[in-house]
C-alpha positions as a Markdown table, in Angstrom:
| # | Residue | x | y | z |
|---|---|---|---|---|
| 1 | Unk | 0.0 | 0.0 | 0.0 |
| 2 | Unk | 2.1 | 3.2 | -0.8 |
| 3 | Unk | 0.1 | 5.7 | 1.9 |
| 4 | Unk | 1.6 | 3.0 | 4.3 |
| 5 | Unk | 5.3 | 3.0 | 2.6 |
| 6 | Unk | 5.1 | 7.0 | 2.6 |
| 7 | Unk | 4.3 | 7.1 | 6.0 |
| 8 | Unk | 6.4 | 4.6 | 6.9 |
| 9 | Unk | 3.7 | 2.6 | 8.9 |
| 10 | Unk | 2.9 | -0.7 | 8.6 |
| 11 | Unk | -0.4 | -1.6 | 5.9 |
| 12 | Unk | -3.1 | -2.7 | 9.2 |
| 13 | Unk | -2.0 | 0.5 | 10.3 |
| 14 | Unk | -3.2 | 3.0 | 7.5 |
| 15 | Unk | -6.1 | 0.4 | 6.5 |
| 16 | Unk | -7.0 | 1.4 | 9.9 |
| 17 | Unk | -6.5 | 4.9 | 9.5 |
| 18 | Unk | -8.4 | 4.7 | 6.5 |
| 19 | Unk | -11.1 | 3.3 | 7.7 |
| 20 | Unk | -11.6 | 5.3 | 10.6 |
| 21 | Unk | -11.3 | 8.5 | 8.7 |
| 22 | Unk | -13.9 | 7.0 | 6.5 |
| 23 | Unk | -15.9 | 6.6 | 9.1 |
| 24 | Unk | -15.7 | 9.9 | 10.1 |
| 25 | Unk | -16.3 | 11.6 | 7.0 |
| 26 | Unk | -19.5 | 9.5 | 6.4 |
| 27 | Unk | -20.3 | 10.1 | 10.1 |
| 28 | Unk | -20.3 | 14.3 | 9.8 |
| 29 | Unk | -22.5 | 14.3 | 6.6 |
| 30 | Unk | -20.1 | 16.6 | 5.2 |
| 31 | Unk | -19.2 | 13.6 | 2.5 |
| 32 | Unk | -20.5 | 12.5 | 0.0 |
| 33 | Unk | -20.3 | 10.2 | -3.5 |
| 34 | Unk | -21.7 | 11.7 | -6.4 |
| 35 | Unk | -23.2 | 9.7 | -8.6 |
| 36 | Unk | -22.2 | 11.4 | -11.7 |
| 37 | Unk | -18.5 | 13.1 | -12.3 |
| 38 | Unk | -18.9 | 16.7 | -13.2 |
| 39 | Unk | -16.9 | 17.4 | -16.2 |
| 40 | Unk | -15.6 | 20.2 | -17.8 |
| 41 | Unk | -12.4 | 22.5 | -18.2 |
| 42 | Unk | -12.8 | 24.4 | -15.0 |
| 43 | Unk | -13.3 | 21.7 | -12.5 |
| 44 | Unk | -10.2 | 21.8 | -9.8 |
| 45 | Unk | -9.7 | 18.5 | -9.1 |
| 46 | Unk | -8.2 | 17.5 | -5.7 |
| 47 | Unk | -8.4 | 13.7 | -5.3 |
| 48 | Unk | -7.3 | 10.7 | -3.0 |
| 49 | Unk | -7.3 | 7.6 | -4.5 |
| 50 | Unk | -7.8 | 4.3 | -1.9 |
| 51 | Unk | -7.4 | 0.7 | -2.9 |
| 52 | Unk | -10.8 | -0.7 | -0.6 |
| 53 | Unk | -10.2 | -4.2 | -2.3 |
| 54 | Unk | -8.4 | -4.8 | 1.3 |
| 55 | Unk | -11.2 | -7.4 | 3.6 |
| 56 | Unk | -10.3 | -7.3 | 7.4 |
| 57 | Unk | -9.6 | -11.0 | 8.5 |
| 58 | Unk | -11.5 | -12.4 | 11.5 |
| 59 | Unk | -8.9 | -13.4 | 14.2 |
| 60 | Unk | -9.9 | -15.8 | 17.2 |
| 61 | Unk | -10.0 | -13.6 | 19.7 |
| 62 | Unk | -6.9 | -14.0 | 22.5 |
| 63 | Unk | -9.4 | -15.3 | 25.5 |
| 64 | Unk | -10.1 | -18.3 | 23.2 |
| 65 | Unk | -8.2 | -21.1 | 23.8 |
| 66 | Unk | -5.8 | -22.2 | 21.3 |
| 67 | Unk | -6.4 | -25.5 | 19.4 |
């Protein structure tokens, strides 16, 4: 993941950043997905691209006993 290699953290690390900004943006109704691209010459374009094809894995959790 390069936001994790430019950061210098490890990739759980800024999915979980991510996700909580995500979260956060979502939360605060400030955010939003168009569903249509606006076009034309005098759009300013600031954009953030995420890779989201990342799944969290389910771990046993540590007061389970291991097998």
């Amino acid at each position: 993941m390069h936001v994790a290699t430019s950061y210098g953290v490890s990739e759980p690390t800024a999915s979980r950043v991510v996700r909580h900004v995500e979260d956060c943006l979502i939360q605060s109704n400030l955010f939003n997905l168009p569903k249509d691209l606006p076009e034309g010459e005098g759009i300013d374009w600031n954009v953030v691209i995420v890779d989201a094809t990342e799944i969290p894995i389910q771990r046993p959790k540590k007061t389970e006993e291991k097998l």
